[in-house]
N, C-alpha and C positions, 0 to 999 in steps of 0.2 A: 513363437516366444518360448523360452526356456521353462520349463516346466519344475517341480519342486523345491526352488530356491531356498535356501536357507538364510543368504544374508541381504540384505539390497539394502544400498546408499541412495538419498539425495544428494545434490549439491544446490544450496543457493545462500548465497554468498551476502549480498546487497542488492542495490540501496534499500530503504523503509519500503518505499511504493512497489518496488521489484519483488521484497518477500513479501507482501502483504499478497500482489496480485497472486501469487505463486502457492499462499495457505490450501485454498480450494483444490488445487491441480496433487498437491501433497496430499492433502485426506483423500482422492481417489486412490493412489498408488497405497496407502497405511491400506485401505478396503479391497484393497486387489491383493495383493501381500500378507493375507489375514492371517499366515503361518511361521511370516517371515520376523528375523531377527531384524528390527529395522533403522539405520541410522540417517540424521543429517547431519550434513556438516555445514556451519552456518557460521557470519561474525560475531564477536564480541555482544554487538550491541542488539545482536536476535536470537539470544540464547532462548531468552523468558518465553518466547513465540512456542518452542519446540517441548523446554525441559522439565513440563507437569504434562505433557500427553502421555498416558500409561502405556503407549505402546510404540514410543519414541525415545532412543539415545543420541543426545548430542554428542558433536563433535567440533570443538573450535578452531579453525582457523583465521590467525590474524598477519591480515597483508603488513602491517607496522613492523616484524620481529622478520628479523634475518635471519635469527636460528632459534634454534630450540623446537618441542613437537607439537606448537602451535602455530610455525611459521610453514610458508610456503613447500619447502623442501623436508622438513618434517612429518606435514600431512600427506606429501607422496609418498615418505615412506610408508607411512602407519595406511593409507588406502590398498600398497601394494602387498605388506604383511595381513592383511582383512581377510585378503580373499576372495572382494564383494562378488557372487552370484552373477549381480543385477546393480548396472547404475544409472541413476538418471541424472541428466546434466542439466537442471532446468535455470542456472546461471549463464548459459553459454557467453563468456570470457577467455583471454587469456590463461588466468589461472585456475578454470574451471574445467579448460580443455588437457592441461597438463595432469592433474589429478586422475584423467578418466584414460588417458592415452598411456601412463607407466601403471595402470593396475590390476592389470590381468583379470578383469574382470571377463566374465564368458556372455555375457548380455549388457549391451552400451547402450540406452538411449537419448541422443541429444536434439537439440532446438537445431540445427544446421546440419547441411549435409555435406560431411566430414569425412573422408575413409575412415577414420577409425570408430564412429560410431554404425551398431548396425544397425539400428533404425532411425528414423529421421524425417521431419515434412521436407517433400519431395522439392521445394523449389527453396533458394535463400531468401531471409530478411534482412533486410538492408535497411538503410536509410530512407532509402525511398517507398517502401514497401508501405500502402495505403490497408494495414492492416494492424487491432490492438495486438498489446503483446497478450493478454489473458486470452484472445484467441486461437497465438502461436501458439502457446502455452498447449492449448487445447488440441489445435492440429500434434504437438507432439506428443502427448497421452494417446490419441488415437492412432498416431503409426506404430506403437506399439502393443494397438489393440485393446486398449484402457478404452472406457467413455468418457466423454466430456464433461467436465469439471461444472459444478454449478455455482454463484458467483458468491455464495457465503461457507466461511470456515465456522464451527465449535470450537472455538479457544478456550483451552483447559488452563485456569487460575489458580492461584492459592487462595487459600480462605482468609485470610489477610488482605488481601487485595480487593476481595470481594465487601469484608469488613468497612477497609477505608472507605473506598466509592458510596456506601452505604451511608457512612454517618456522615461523609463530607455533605451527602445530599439531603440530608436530617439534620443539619444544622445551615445551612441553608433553602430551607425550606423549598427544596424542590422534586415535587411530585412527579410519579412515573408519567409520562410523554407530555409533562409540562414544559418543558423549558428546549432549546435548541441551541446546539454549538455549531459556534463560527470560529475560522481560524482563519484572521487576516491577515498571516503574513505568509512568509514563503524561506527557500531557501537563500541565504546569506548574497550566495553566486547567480541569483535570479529575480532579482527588483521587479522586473518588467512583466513578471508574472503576479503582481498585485492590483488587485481592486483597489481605486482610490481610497484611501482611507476615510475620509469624511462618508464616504458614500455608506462603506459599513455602519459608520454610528448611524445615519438619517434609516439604512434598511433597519437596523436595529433595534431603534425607536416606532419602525409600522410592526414591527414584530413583538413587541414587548405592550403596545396599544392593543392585542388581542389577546392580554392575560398570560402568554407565553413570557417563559424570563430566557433570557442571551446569554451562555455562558463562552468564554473566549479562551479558545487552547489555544496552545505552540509549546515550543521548549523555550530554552534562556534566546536564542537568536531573535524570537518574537515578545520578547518584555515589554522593548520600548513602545512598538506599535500596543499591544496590546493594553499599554497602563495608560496609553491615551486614551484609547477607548472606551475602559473600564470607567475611566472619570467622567465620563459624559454617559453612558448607561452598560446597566450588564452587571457580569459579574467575572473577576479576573482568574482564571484557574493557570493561570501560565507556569508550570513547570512541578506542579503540585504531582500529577499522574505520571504513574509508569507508564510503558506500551502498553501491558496488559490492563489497565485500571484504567486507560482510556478507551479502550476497548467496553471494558465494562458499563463505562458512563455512556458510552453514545447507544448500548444495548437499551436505557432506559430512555432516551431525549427521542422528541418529534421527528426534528429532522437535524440536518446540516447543510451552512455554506460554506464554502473554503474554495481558497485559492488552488491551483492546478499545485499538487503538495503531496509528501509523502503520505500524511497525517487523513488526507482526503480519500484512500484506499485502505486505508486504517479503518476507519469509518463505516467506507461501503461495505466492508468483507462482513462486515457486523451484522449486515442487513440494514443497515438505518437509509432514508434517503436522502442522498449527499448530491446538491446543488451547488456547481462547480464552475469556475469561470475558468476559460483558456484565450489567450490572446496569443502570445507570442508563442507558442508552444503546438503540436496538435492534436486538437481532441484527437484526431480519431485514434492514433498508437496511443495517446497518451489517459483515456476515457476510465474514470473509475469502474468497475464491474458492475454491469447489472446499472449503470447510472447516464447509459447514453442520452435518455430523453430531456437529463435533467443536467446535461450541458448548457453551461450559458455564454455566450462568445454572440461577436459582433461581422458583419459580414463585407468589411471593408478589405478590400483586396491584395492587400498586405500582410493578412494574419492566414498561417504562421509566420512568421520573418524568424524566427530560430536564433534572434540577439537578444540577446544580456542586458543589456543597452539601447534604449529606443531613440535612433534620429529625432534630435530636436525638430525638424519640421514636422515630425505625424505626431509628436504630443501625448502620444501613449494611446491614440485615439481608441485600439482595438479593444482597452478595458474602458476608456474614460467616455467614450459613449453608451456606455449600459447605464440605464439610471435605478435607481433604487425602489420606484415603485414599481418599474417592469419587472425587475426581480419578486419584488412580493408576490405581485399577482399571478406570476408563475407558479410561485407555492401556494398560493389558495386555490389558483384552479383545481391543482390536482390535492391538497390535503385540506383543503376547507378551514383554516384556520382561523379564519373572521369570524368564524359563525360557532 
């Protein structure tokens, strides 16, 4: 490994769930690099993630703009004017690989093994590869000679953020590791990745019988599920928190359920314990950090099916046979919440 680096880049680019896994593997490289000028380069919508760490410079790029030195062909240049030392490709992408190949960097570390990167874990991930990405993640830190990442980040806030979450939960009366978030819904282009909705209110209500109160995140894509929810019990927080100030909130709550979702690795990186259902999708790439045990999935021979879309003959069966009080009693065996 290159030895007195003065600048070193990340790259990670998207989605929510991708950076969130990706924070951990980040503050090992900021603690490795303890002398270095350090930037990422990151989207639009995960600036906040990166731009209050005191020893972090962002960098924007956004896939939307065709030109300008926020777009694609602007960050190559501004990567090949840098300099960087040292870069790590922890987005491995199309346009994650084009930024590390035109920038004359003298130390490349990428997730694939690339010619142009010079380190690398030794075999590819594919599709098929029965492997999480936070443990790629991990094999690629240590072909560089880094240690492996542990599965919670320190996310640096403003003091404003901190404020809001604070009084929202003081005028709401709820008390630190009283209350628990659920996020029933999912992304727009993945239906089949939801827990029947009824089932959330019935877990919700064994959940709220032990003195615990329900609070229901998502952004605008989960209003509708959630203001149905809300009306039958809970309390609605849908679109109220930033990333960081949800962050914040689930620092203070029990635990969490949530659908296989970006917002579900949001959560875990927090440390909080995030109880997760997968059906169509697969745990095992797909597994919040540090939250393997508290996978909840059904063992019907179909799941993954990796559709959008579930054949009218199986009925959605690989969520809609989980019922609600095996979910609970999952969580009191290990958090004692009845008692």
């Amino acid at each position: 490994m290159l030895t007195g680096a003065k600048k070193t880049l990340v790259i990670k680019l998207s989605a929510l769930g991708d950076v969130c896994l990706a924070l951990p593997h980040i503050g090992v490289i900021i603690d490795r690099h303890v002398k270095d000028e350090i930037w990422v380069i990151t989207s639009p919508a995960y600036v906040e993630f990166f731009s209050h760490h005191p020893r972090l410079n962002v960098a924007v790029l956004d896939r939307q703009k065709k030109i300008g030195p926020d777009s694609t062909l602007g960050k190559m240049r501004w990567v090949r004017q840098m300099r960087f030392d040292t870069i790590y490709d922890l987005q491995g992408n199309r346009t994650s690989r084009l930024l590390v190949r035109f920038s004359r960097a003298g130390w490349r570390v990428g997730t694939q093994p690339y010619p142009f990167f010079d380190v690398h874990p030794p075999a590819p991930y594919t599709a098929k590869t029965q492997q999480s990405i936070f443990d790629r993640l991990n094999d690629t830190l240590q072909a560089a000679g880094l240690p492996a990442a542990g599965v919670t980040f320190n996310l640096h806030v403003r003091k404003g953020d901190r404020e809001k979450v604070d009084t929202w939960k003081k005028e709401n009366r709820l008390p630190e590791k009283r209350y628990a978030l659920l996020h029933a819904g999912s992304s727009p282009e993945w239906p089949t990745k939801q827990w029947p909705v009824e089932r959330y209110a019935r877990l919700a209500a064994l959940i709220e019988d032990t003195g615990l109160r329900c609070v229901w995140i998502g952004g605008d894509e989960d209003r509708r599920v959630n203001s149905r929810l809300a009306g039958q019990i809970g309390l609605d927080a849908t679109g109220i928190f930033s990333l960081p100030q949800l962050y914040l909130l689930a620092k203070g709550a029990r635990f969490a359920v949530t659908n296989d979702s970006g917002p579900m690795h949001l959560l875990a990186v927090s440390g909080l314990p995030v109880y997760s259902f997968f059906g169509p999708t697969s745990w095992v790439r797909s597994q919040a950090a540090g939250q393997r045990e508290r996978v909840i999935k059904s063992s019907i021979p179909c799941s993954p099916c990796l559709l959008k879309t579930c054949p009218p003959d199986k009925q959605h069966a690989c969520l809609a046979q989980i019922e609600p009080q095996e979910v609970f009693s999952r969580i009191d065996s290990e958090l004692g919440i009845s008692r």
